[in-house]
C-alpha positions in Angstrom: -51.1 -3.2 34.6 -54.1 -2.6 37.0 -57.5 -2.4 36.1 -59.9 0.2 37.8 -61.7 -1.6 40.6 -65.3 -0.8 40.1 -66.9 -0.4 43.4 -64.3 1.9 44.1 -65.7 5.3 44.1 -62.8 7.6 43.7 -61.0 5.7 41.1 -64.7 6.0 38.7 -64.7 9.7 39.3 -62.2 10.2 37.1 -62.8 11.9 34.0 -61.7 10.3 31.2 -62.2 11.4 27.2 -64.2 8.9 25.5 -61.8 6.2 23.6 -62.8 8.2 19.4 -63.5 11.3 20.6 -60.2 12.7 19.4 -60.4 13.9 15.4 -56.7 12.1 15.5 -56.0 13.5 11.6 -52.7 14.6 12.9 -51.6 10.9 13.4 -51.7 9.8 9.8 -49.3 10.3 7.1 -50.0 14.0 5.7 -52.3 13.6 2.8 -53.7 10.2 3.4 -57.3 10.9 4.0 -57.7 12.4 0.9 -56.9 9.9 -1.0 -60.0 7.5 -0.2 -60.9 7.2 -4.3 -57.1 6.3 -5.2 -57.3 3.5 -2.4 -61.1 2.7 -3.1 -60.1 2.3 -7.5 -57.0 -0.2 -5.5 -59.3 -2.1 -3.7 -62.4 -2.9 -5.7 -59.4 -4.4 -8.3 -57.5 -6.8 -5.6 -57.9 -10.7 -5.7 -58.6 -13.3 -4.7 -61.3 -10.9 -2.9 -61.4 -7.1 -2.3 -58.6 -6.0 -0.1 -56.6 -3.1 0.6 -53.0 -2.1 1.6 -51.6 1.1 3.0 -48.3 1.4 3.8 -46.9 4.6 5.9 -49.8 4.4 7.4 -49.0 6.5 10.1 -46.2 9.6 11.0 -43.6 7.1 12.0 -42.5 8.2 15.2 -45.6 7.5 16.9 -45.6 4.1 15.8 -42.0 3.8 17.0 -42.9 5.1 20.6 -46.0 2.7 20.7 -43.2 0.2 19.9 -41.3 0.6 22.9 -44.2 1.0 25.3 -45.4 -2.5 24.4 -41.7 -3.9 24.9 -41.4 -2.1 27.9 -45.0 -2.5 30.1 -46.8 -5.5 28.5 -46.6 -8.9 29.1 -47.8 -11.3 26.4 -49.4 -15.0 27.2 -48.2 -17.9 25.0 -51.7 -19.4 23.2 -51.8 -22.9 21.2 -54.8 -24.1 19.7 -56.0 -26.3 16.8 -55.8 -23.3 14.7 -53.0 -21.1 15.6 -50.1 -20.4 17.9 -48.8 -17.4 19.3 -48.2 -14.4 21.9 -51.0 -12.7 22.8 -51.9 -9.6 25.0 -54.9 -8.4 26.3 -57.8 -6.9 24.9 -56.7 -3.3 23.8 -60.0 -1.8 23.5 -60.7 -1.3 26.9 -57.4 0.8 27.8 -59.6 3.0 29.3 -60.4 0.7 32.3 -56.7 1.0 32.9 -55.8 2.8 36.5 -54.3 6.3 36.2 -50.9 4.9 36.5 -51.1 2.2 34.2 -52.3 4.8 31.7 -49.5 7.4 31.7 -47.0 4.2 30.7 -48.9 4.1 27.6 -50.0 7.6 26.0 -48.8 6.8 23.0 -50.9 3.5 21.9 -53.9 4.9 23.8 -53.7 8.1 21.1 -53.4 5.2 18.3 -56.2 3.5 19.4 -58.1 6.6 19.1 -57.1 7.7 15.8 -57.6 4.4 14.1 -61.4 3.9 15.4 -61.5 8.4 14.9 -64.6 9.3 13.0 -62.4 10.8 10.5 -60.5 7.0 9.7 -63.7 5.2 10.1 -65.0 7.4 7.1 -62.4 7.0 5.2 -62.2 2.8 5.7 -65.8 2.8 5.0 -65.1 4.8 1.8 -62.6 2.5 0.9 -64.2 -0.6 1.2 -68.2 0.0 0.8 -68.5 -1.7 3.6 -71.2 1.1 5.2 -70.8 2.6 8.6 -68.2 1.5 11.5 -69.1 1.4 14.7 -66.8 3.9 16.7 -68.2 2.5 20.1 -67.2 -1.4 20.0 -63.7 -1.5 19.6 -61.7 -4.2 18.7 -58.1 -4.8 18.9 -55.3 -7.1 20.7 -51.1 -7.2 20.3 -50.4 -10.9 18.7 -46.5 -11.7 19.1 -45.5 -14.3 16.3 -41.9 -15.6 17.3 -40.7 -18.3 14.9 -42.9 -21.2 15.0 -46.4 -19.6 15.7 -48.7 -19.5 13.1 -52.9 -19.1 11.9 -54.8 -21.1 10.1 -56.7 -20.4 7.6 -60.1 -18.6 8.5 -62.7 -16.2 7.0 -63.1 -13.8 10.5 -66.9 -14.3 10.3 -67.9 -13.9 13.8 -70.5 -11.8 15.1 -71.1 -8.2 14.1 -67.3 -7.9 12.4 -67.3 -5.9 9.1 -63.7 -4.9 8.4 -60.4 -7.1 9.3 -57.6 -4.9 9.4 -53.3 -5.7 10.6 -51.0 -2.8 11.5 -47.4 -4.3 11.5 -45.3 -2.8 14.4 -42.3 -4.8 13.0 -39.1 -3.5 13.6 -38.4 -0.4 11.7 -34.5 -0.8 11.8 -34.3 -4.3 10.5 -36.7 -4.4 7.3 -38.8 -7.7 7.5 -37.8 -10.4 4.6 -39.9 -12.5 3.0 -38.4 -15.9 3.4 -38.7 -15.4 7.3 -42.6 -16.2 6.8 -45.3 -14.7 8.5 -47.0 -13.1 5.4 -50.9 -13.1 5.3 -51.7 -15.1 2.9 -55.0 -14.6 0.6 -57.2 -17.9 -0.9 -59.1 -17.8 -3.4 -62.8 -19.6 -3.6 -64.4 -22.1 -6.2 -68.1 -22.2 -6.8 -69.8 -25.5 -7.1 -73.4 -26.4 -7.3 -75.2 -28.2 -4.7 -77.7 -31.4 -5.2 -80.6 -28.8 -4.4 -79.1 -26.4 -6.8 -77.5 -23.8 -4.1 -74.3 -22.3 -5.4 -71.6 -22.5 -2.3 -67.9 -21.1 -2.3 -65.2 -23.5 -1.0 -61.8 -22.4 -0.4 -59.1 -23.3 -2.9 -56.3 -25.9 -1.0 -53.4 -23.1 -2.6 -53.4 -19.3 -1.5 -52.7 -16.8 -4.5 -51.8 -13.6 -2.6 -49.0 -13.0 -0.1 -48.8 -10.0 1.5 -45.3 -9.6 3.8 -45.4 -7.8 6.9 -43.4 -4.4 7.0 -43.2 -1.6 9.5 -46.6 0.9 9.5 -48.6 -1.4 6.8 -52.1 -2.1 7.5 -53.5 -4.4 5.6 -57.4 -5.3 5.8 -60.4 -6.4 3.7 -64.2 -6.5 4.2 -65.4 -9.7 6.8 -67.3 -11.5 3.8 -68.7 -15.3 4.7 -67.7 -18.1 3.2 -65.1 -15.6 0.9 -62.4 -14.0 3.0 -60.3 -16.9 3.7 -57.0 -16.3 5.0 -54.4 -17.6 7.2 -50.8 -16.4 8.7 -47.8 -17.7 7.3 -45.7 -19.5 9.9 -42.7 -17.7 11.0 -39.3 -19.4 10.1 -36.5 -20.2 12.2 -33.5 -19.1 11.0 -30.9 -22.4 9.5 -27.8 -22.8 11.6 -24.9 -22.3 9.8 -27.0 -20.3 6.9 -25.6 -17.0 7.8 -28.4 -15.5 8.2 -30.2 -13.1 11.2 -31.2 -15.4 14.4 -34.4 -15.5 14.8 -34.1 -12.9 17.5 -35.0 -10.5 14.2 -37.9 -12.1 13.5 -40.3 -11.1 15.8 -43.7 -10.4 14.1 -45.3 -7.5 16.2 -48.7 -6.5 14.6 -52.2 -4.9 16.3 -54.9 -6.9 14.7 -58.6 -6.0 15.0 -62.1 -5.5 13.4 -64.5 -2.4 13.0 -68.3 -3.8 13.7 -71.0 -2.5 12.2 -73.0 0.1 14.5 -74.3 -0.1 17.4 -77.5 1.1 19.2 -77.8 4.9 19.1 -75.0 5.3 16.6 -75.6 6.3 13.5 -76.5 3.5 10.1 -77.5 0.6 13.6 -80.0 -1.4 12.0 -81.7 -3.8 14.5 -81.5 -7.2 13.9 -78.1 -6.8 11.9 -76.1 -8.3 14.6 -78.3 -11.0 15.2 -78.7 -11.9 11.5 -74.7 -11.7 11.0 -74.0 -14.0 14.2 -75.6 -17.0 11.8 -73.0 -16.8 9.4 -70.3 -17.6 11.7 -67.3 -19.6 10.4 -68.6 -22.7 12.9 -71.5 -23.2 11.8 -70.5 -22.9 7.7 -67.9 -26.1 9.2 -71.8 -28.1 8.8 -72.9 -26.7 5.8 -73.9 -28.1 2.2 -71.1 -27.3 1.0 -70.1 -30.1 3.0 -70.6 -32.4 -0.1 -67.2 -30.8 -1.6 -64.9 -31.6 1.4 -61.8 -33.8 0.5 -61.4 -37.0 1.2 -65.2 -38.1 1.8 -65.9 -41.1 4.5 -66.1 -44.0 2.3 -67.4 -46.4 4.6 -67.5 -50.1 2.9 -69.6 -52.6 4.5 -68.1 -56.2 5.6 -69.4 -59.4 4.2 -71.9 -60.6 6.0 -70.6 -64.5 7.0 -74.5 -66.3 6.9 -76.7 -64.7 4.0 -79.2 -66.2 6.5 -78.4 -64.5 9.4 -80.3 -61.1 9.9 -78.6 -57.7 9.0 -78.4 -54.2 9.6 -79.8 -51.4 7.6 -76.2 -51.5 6.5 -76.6 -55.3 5.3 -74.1 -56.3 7.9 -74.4 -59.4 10.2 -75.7 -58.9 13.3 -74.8 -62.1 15.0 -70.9 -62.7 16.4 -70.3 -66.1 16.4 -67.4 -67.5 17.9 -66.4 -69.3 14.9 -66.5 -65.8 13.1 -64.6 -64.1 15.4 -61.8 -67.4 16.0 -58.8 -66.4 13.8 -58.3 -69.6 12.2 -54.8 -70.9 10.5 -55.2 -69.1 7.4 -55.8 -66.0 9.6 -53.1 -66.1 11.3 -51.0 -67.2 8.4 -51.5 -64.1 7.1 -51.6 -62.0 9.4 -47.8 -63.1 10.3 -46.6 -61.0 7.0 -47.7 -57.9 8.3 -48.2 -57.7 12.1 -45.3 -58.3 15.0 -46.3 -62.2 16.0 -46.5 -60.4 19.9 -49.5 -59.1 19.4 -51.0 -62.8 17.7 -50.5 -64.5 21.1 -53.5 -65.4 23.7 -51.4 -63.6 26.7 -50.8 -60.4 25.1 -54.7 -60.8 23.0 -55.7 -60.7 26.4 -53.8 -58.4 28.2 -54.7 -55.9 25.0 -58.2 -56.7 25.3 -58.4 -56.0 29.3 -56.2 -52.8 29.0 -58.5 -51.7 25.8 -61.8 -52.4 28.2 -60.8 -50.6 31.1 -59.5 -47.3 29.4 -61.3 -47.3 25.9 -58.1 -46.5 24.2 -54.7 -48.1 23.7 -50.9 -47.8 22.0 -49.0 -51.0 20.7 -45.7 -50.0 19.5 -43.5 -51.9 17.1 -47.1 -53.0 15.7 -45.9 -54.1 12.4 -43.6 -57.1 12.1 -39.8 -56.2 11.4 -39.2 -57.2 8.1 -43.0 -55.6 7.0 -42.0 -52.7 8.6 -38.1 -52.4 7.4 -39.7 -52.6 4.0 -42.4 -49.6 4.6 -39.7 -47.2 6.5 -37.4 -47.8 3.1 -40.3 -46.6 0.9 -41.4 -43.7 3.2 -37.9 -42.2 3.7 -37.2 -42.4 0.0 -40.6 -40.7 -1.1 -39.4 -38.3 1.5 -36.8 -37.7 -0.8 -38.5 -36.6 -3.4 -39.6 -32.4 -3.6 -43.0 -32.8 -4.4 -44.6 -29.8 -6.3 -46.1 -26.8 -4.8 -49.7 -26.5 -5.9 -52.9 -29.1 -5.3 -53.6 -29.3 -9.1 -49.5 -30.3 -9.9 -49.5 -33.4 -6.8 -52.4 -34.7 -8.4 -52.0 -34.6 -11.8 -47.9 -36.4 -11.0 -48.5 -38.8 -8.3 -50.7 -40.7 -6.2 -51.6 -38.7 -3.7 -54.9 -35.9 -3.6 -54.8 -32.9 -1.3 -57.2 -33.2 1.5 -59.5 -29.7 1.4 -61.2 -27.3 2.0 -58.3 -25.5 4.3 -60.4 -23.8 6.7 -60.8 -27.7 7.5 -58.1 -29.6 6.7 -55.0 -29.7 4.8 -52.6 -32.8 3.9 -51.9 -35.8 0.9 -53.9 -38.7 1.2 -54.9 -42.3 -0.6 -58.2 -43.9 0.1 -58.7 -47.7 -0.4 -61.1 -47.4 -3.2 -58.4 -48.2 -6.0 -60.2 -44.7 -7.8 -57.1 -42.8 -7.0 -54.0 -44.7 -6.9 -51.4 -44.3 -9.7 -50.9 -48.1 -11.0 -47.3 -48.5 -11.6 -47.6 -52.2 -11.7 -46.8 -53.2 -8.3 -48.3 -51.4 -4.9 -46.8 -49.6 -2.8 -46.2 -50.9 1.0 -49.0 -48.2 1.8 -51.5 -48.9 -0.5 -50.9 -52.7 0.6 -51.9 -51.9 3.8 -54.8 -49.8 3.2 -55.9 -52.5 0.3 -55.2 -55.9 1.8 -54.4 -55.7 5.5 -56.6 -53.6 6.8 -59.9 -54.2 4.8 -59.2 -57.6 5.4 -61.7 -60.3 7.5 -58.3 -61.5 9.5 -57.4 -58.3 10.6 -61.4 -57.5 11.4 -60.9 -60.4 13.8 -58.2 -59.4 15.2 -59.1 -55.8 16.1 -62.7 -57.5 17.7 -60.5 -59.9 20.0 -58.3 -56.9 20.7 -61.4 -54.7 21.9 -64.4 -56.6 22.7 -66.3 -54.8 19.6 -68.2 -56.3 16.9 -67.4 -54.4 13.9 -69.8 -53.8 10.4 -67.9 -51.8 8.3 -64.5 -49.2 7.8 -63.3 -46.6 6.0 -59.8 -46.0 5.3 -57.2 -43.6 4.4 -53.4 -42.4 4.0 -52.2 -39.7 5.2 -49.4 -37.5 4.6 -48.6 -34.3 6.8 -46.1 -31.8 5.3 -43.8 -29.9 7.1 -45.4 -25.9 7.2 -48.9 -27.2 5.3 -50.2 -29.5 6.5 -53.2 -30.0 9.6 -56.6 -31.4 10.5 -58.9 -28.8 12.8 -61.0 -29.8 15.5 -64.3 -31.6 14.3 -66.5 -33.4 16.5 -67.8 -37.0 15.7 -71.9 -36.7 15.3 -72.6 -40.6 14.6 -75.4 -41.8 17.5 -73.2 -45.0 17.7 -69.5 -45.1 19.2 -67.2 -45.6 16.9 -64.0 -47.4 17.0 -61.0 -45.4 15.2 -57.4 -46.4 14.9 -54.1 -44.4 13.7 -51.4 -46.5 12.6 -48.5 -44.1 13.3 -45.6 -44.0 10.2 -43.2 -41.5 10.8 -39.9 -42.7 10.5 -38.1 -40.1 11.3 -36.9 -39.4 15.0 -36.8 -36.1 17.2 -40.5 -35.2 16.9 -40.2 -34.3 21.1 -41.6 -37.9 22.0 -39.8 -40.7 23.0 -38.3 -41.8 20.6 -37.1 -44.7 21.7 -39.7 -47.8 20.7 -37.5 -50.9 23.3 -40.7 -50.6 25.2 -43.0 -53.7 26.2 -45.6 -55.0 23.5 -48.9 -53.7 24.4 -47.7 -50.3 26.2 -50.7 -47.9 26.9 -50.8 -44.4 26.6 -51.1 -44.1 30.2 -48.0 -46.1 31.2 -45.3 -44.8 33.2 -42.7 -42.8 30.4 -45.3 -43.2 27.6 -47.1 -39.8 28.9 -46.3 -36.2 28.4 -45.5 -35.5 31.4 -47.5 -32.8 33.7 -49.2 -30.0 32.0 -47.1 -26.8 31.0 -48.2 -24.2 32.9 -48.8 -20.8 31.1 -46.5 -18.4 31.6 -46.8 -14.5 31.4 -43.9 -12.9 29.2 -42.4 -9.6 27.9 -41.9 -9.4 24.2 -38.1 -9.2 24.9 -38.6 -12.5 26.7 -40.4 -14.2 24.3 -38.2 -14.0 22.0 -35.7 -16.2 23.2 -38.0 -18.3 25.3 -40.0 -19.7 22.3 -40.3 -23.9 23.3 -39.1 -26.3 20.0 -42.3 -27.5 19.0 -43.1 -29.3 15.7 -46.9 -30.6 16.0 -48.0 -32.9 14.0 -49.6 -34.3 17.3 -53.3 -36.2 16.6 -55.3 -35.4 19.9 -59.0 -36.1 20.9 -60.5 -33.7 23.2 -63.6 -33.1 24.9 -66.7 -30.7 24.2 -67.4 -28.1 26.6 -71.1 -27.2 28.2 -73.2 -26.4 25.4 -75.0 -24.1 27.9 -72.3 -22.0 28.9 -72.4 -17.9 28.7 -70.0 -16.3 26.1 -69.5 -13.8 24.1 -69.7 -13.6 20.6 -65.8 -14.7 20.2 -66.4 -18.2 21.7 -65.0 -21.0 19.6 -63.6 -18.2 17.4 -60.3 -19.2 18.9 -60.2 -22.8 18.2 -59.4 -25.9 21.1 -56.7 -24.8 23.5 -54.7 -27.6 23.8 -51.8 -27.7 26.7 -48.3 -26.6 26.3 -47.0 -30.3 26.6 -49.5 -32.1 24.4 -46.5 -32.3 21.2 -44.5 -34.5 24.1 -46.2 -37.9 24.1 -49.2 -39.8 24.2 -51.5 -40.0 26.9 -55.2 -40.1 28.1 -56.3 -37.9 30.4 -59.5 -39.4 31.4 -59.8 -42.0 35.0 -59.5 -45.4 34.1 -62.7 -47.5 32.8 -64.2 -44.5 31.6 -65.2 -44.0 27.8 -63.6 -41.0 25.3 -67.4 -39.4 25.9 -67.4 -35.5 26.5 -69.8 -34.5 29.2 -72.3 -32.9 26.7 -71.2 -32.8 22.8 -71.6 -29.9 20.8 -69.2 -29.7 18.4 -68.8 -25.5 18.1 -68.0 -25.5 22.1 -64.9 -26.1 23.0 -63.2 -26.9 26.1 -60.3 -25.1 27.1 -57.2 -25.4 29.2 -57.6 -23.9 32.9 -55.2 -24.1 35.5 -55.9 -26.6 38.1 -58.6 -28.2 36.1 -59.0 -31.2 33.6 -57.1 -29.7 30.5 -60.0 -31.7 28.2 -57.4 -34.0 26.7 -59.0 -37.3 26.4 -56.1 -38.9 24.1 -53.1 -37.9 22.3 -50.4 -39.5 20.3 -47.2 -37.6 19.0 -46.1 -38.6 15.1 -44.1 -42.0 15.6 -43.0 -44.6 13.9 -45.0 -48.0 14.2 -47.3 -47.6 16.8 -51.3 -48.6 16.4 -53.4 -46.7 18.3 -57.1 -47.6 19.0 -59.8 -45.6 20.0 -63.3 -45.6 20.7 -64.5 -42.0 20.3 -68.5 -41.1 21.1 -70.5 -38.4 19.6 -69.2 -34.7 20.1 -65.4 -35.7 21.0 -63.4 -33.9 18.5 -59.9 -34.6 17.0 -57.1 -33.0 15.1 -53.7 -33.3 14.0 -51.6 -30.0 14.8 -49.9 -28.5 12.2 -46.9 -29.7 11.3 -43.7 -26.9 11.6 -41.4 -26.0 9.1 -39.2 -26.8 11.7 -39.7 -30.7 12.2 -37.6 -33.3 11.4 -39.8 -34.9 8.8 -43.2 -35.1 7.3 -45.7 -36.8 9.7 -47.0 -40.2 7.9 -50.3 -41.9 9.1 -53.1 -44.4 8.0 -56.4 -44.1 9.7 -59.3 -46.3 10.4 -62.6 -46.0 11.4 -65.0 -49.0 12.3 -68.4 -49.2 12.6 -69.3 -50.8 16.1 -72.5 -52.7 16.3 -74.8 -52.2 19.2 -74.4 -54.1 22.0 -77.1 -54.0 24.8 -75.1 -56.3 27.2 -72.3 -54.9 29.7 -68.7 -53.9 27.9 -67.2 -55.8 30.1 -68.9 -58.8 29.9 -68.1 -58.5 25.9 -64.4 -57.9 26.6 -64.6 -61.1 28.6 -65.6 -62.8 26.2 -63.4 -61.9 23.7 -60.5 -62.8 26.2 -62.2 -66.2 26.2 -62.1 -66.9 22.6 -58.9 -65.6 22.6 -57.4 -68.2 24.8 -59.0 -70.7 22.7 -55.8 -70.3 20.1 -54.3 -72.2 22.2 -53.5 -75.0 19.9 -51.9 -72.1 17.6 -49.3 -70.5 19.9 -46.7 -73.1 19.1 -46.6 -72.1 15.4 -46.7 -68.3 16.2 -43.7 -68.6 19.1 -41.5 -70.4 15.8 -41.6 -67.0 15.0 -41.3 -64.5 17.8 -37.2 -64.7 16.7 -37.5 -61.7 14.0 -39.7 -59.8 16.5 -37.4 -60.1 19.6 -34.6 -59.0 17.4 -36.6 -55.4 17.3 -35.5 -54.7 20.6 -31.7 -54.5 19.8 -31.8 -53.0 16.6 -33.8 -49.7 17.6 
C-alpha cells in the first residue's frame, strides 16, 4: 500500500469525502439503532464494570468482503512486548492518506470505518454508554492478528483522550469460534481498599469474572474508566496433537480494535483542558500510585547483622566497615556452604575467575550452581508439586497451600513464598524451597560468598519464590528507582527441558551470559506478513524469559500512545541468555525514566541489557541501576512446564573507591583460602559426576 506523498501536487488535489461524512445507517443490522434503551438497560446492568455486547452488528456481507480484502492486500507485522504478542497492521484511521490505487483494493473496510465513527453510531454508542459526545474527527482503529500463542495482558486502556474501547471480531464466519481455543476478552473486577491518608483506591482482583468469546460481527466495548476497566486477551491455544481437534490454522483471531475520543476542537461537547486533564490518569503513571501499598508480594528487605556493635552503621543499622576477616569464609562457612552449593564455585581459581568476569560485565550465569545431591533433591520436589492441579482462583491457592498469588495483574501475576515464615504452611519439615530462601540464602556464609564473587559489600536482602504458570502467569516491565545500585540474583529452577534454550547444562563452571553458545543468537529480524502467512508461520515460543532492559530518552517526542504498548523485546530474546551491553560497562540505561521505554529498531542496540531463559540450576547475578527495568514474559500455555525461580535482591553499600580496585580485592582475599582448597577438592567427585549424568 502506498501512501500519498505530500509535496506532490497532483496526488493532494484529489478530492476525497471526509472519513464520517457518510450517514452509513445502511451498514448495520436493520433495526439496530433503535434499540439504544434495550442496549443502554444491558449495559448499566453488566459486571464487573459497565459493558456492552452486540452481536450482528453489521449486514453480514460487508463484513465478509472486508474479510477478504484484509487477507488479500494487507500485510501484518509480528509485535512482542512485556505486555502482549501479536500481528499487527497499520493504523486504519488514516485510509484516507492511502494513493488512489491502494484505495480501490479496499472499498469495503474504508465504508466500515465510516459507518462505525458515522454521527448516527456515535449517537447511539454515546447513548449506550453515557459516556457524552464522540469525537468523529480522531479516529482510532488497527487489524490485531492473534494466531495461537499471542496474547494481552491485562490493562485498563487509559491513555490520552480515549473514552470508549470497542472489538469487532472479523473471525471466520464459516468455522464458528470455540471457546476452549482462547482468545476471549476477559473482564476483572476491582477491590477497594483504604489508604494510610484515608484515599479510597481500586486494585484489580488477581481472577477475571467475565469472559466474553470472540464470534463473527460481535463488538464488544465498555467505557475507558481509570483504575476500573481492567481487562486482558485470553491467549490463543494451540491445538493438542493427536486430540482430534481443528489445527490451529482455524484459529486465527481477526478483530478491528479501537477507541472513540472525546471531541475535539471545533466539534461539538470539546471542552478545553479535557484532554490534558485525562492524559494524567494514564495507566503508567497509576503503576506509581498509593495504591501501591496493596501490591503483592511487598519488598521485605531484612537488614544483616552488623559483625562489631562498635563499628559505625548505616541509617539501615548495617556495618559500614568490610573487614577481611568478615568477608574470609572460614571453615564453618565453607562447611556449610558444601550442602547446598556445587564445591566448583568454593574454589580460589574459579572465586576469581567469577569475580573478574562479574567486574568487567556487571552480570554473570553459573550453571549447575547447586551441588548434585542438593539439587537431585529440589528437582524431585519441584516435578512432583508439578504434579499436582492446583486450583483455579487466588482465594482457593491460598487458603490450600503455601503459596500467595502475586497481584495486582496489570502488574504482575504468579505463586510466591517470601522468607518471612508469615506465609508458609508448616507441615513439620521444610520444603527444599523454603530451605533455601530460609537458611541458604539469608545466611552470613552465603553473604560472603556472593561479596567475594562480585566485589560488593552487601547490608541487607530480600527474598522470594516464585512460581510461573503455564497461560497466567508474568511480571511487566518496572524500573528500579533506588539512588544506590543494587545487586539482584535469580536462581533459575525449572526442571523441565525444551523451553528453546540450551538445554544442555555440560558447560564449564562459571559460563557467562556472553560466552560463545550461551547467547541467543543474532536478533530476529521483523518480518512483514499476510494473514494467510501468518498463520502457519507463527515461531514456538513459550516465554517465561526474565529480561532487563534499558529506559529510553525521557526527552523524546511522542504521541499520546507512547509506552501504551509496553517494552518491545526482540524476536529471539525466549532463545538464551545474553547481555547486550560492551564489556566493563554497568546495567545503567542512558537516562532512566521508568514510563519510557526503549524499543527494538533495526540496525540499532535492541535495549537488551541481560536475559536469561527459564532453566534449571543456573544463578544469575546482576547489578541493576536506577531506571533499568525487568520482567518475566508470560509463560504459554504451550510450554513444557511451569517456570520456577527464587530471587534476590541485595543492598550494596556505597563505595567511593574504583570497582575495580574492590573486585581486586576481593580476588585477593579470595586466594587467601588457600589453606582450604584441599578439603573442598575431597569433594569435587559428586560435582564432576554432573557432567555425565545431564
Amino acid at each position: 500500500m502506498k501512501r500519498k506523498a505530500e509535496e506532490d501536487p497532483s496526488q493532494q488535489s484529489v478530492t476525497k469525502k471526509p472519513a464520517v461524512e457518510a450517514n452509513g445507517t445502511r451498514q448495520f443490522r436493520k433495526g439496530l439503532l433503535q434499540q439504544a434503551d434495550e442496549y443502554h438497560k444491558q449495559y448499566d446492568a453488566s459486571q464487573p464494570y459497565k459493558h456492552g455486547v452486540i452481536r450482528d452488528l453489521l449486514e453480514p456481507d460487508l463484513l465478509r468482503k472486508v474479510r477478504a480484502e484484509i487477507q488479500e492486500n494487507l500485510s501484518f507485522t509480528p509485535k512482542e512486548t512485556d505486555i502482549y504478542r501479536i500481528h499487527q497492521s497499520g493504523d486504519l484511521a488514516n485510509l484516507d492518506g492511502l494513493d488512489n490505487s491502494s484505495l480501490k483494493l479496499l472499498p469495503s473496510l474504508l465504508a466500515l470505518r465510516d459507518a462505525l465513527y458515522s454521527p448516527s453510531f456515535r449517537g447511539f454508542l454515546s447513548n449506550v454508554t453515557g459516556a457524552g459526545p464522540l469525537s468523529g474527527r480522531k479516529t482510532d482503529m488497527a487489524i490485531n492478528v492473534y494466531t495461537p500463542g499471542c496474547h494481552l495482558l491485562c490493562h485498563d486502556d487509559v491513555i490520552g483522550s480515549r473514552r470508549v474501547s470497542y472489538i469487532l471480531y472479523l473471525t471466520d464466519p464459516d468455522r464458528p469460534w470455540k471457546p476452549e481455543w482462547g482468545g476471549a476478552l476477559r473482564l476483572y473486577p476491582t477491590i477497594v481498599h483504604d489508604t494510610e491518608q484515608g484515599k479510597s483506591v481500586k486494585v484489580p482482583s488477581p481472577d477475571f469474572s467475565v469472559a466474553i468469546p470472540p464470534a463473527f460481527n460481535q463488538l464488544s466495548f465498555f467505557a475507558v474508566q481509570p483504575g476500573e476497566s481492567f481487562h486482558d486477551v485470553e491467549e490463543v491455544y494451540a491445538h493438542k496433537p493427536g486430540s482430534g481437534e481443528d489445527g490451529d490454522e482455524s484459529r486465527v483471531r481477526m478483530a478491528i480494535s479501537g477507541w472513540y475520543h472525546i471531541p475535539q476542537i471545533s466539534e461539538d461537547g470539546y471542552v478545553e483542558g479535557l484532554e490534558e486533564s485525562l492524559a494524567e490518569q494514564s495507566s503508567l503513571q497509576q503503576l506509581q500510585s498509593s495504591g501501591d501499598q496493596f501490591d503483592r508480594p511487598l519488598p521485605r528487605m531484612q537488614r544483616y547483622h552488623a559483625v562489631d556493635p562498635e563499628q559505625p552503621t548505616s541509617t539501615e543499622g548495617t556495618s559500614l566497615q568490610s573487614t577481611q576477616d568478615e568477608v574470609l569464609l572460614s571453615e564453618d562457612d565453607l562447611e556449610f556452604l558444601l550442602k547446598y552449593i556445587a564445591p566448583t564455585y568454593l574454589t580460589p581459581d574459579t572465586l576469581e575467575s567469577v569475580s573478574d568476569t562479574f567486574s568487567d560485565e556487571c552480570s554473570i550465569c553459573l550453571e549447575k550452581f547447586l551441588s548434585k545431591k542438593y539439587s537431585e533433591t529440589l528437582e524431585n520436589y519441584i516435578t512432583c508439586e508439578e504434579s499436582y492441579n492446583l486450583p483455579s482462583t487466588a482465594h482457593d491457592i491460598e487458603s490450600t497451600s503455601a503459596w500467595k498469588v502475586a497481584r495486582p495483574p496489570h502488574k504482575q501475576r504468579f505463586l510466591f513464598q517470601q522468607n518471612t515464615g508469615t506465609n508458609l504452611k508448616d507441615d513439620g519439615e521444610h520444603s527444599p524451597i523454603q530451605d533455601l530462601l530460609r537458611t541458604l540464602l539469608p545466611s552470613e556464609a552465603f553473604r560472603k560468598w556472593l561479596q567475594l564473587a562480585t566485589g560488593m559489600t552487601l547490608s541487607s536482602h530480600n527474598l522470594c519464590a516464585r512460581r510461573f504458570r503455564r497461560g497466567k502467569d508474568y511480571t511487566l516491565a518496572t524500573g528500579y528507582s533506588g539512588d544506590e545500585s543494587q545487586l539482584e540474583i535469580i536462581l533459575a529452577t525449572t526442571p523441565t527441558s525444551g523451553w528453546g534454550a540450551n538445554d544442555d547444562t555440560d558447560g564449564a563452571a562459571g559460563t557467562t551470559a556472553g560466552d560463545e553458545g550461551s547467547t541467543g543468537g543474532k536478533n530476529g529480524q521483523v518480518k512483514e506478513t499476510t494473514i494467510n502467512e501468518a498463520k502457519g508461520a507463527e515461531e514456538t515460543s513459550f516465554g517465561g524469559y526474565v529480561a532487563y532492559m534499558a529506559g529510553d530518552d525521557a526527552d523524546d517526542e511522542s504521541d499520546d500512545d507512547a509506552g501504551s504498548d509496553g517494552v518491545e523485546v526482540p524476536l529471539d530474546l525466549s532463545t538464551g541468555a545474553r547481555a547486550s551491553k560492551p564489556s566493563g560497562q554497568r546495567i545503567k540505561p542512558e537516562k532512566a525514566d521508568p514510563a519510557v521505554y526503549k524499543a527494538t529498531a533495526e540496525d540499532e542496540d535492541d535495549g537488551v541489557l541481560f536475559s536469561m531463559p527459564a532453566c534449571w540450576n543456573t544463578l544469575g547475578i546482576v547489578l541493576r541501576d536506577k531506571g533499568v527495568m525487568r520482567f518475566v514474559k508470560y509463560v504459554s500455555q504451550q510450554a513444557p512446564g511451569d517456570r520456577w525461580d527464587i530471587v534476590g535482591e541485595f543492598g550494596v553499600v556505597p563505595n567511593d573507591d574504583d570497582q575495580a580496585s574492590g573486585s581486586d580485592e576481593a580476588r585477593a582475599l579470595a586466594i587467601e583460602h588457600e589453606e582450604s582448597e584441599t578439603e573442598i577438592e575431597s569433594s569435587e567427585g559428586d560435582g564432576d559426576d554432573d557432567d555425565d549424568d545431564e
